[in-house]
Backbone as CSV, one residue per row, in Angstrom:
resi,resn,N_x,N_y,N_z,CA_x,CA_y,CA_z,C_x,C_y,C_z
1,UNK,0.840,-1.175,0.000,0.000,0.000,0.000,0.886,1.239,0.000
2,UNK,0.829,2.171,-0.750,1.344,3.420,-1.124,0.589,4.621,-0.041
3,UNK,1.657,5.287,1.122,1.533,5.989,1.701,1.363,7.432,1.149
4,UNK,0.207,7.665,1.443,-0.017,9.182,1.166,0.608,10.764,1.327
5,UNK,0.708,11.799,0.367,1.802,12.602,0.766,1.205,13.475,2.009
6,UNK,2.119,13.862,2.737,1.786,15.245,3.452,0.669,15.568,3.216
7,UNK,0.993,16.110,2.113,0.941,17.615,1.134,-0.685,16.914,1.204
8,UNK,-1.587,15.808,-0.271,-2.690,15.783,-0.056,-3.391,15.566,1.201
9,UNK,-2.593,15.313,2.126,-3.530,14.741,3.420,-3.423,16.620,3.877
10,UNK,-2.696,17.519,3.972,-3.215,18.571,4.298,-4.084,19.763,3.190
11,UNK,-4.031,19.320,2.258,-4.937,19.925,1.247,-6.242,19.063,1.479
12,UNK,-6.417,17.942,1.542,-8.156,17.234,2.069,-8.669,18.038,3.729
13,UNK,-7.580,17.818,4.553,-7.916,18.382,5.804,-7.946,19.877,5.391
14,UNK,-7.893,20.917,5.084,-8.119,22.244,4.962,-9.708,22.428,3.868
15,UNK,-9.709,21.448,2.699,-10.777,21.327,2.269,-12.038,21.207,3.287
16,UNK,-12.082,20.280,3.936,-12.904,19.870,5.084,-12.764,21.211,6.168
17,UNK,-12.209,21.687,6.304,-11.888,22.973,7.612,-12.946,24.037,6.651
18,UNK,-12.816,24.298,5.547,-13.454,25.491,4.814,-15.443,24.977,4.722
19,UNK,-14.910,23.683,4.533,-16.692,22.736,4.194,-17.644,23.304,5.734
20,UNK,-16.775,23.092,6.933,-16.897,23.429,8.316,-17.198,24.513,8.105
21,UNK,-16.305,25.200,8.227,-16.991,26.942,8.414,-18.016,27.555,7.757
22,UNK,-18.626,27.128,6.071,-19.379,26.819,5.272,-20.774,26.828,6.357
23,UNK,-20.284,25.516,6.846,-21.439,25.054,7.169,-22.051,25.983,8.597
24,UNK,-20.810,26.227,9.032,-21.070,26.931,10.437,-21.938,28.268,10.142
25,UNK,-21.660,28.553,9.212,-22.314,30.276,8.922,-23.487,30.082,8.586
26,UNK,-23.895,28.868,7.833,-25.445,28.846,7.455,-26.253,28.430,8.642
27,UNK,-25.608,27.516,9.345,-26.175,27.071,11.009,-26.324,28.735,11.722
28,UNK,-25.318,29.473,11.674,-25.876,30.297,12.457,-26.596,31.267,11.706
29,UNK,-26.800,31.290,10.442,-28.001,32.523,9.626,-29.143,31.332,10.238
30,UNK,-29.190,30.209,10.131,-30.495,29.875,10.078,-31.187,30.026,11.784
31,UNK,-30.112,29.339,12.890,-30.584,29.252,14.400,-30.023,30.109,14.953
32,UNK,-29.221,31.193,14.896,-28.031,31.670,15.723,-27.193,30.709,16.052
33,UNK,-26.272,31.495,17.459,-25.466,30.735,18.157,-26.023,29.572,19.122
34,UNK,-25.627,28.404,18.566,-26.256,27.660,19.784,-24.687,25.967,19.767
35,UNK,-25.179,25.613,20.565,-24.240,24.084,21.089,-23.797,23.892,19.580
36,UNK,-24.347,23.209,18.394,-24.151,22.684,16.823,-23.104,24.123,16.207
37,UNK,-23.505,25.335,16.154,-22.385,25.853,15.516,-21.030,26.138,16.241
38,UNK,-20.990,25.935,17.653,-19.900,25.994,17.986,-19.162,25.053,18.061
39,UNK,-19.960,23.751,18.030,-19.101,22.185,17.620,-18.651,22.419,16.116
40,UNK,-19.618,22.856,15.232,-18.978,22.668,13.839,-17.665,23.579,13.790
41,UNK,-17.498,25.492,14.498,-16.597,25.640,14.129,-15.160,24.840,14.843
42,UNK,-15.411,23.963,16.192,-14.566,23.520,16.827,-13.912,22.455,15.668
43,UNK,-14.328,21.691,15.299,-14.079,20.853,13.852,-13.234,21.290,12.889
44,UNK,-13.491,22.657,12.408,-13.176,23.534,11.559,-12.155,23.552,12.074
45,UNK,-11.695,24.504,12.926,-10.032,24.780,13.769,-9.073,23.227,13.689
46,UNK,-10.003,22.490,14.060,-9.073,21.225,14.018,-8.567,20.889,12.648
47,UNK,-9.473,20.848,12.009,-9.133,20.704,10.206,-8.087,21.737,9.564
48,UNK,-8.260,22.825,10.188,-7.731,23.642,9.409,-6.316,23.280,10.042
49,UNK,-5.733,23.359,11.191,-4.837,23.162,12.164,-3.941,22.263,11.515
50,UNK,-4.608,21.114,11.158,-4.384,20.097,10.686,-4.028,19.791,9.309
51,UNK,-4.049,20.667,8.495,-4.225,20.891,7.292,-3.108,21.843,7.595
52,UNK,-2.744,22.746,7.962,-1.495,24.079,8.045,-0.057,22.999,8.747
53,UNK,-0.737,22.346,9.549,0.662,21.253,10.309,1.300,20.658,9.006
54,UNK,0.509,19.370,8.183,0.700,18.575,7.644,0.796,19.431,6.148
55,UNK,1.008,20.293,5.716,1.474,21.094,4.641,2.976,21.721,5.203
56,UNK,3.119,22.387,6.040,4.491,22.857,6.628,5.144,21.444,6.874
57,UNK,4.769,19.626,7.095,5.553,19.135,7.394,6.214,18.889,6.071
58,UNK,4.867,18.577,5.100,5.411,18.436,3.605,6.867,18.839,3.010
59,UNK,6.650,20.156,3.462,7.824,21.298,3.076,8.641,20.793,3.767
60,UNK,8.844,20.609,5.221,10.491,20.586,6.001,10.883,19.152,5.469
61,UNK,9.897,17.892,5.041,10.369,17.138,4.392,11.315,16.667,3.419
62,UNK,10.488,18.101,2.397,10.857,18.076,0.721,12.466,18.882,1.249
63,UNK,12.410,19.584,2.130,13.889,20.487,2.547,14.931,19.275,3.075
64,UNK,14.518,18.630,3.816,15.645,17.609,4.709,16.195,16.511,3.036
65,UNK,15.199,16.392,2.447,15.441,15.282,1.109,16.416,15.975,0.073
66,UNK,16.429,17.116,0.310,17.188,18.125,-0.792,18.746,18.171,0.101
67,UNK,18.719,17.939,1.115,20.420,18.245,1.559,21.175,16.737,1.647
């Protein structure tokens, strides 16, 4: 099985972080603030987090392979 790069696993996780916040803004046009949009944006932060980690590791990767 062929291990996946960094790089797409933090471009899917940031995809998913933006889908989150997406979703968070229409949750709160439709109910306000309540328990559901503050879980969705909690999700969001994680995705995105997660997605900014695993793109910067990409890079110090592609840097350590170059020396």
């Amino acid at each position: 099985m062929k291990r996946q790069s960094p790089l797409a696993t933090g471009l899917l996780y940031i995809i998913l972080g933006i889908l989150f916040v997406a979703l968070a803004i229409d949750n709160v046009e439709r109910s306000g603030w309540n328990w559901l949009s503050y879980f969705i944006i909690f999700l969001a932060t994680i995705d995105l987090g997660s997605g900014i980690r695993f793109i910067m590791l990409h890079y110090r990767l592609k840097r350590l392979q170059k020396k």
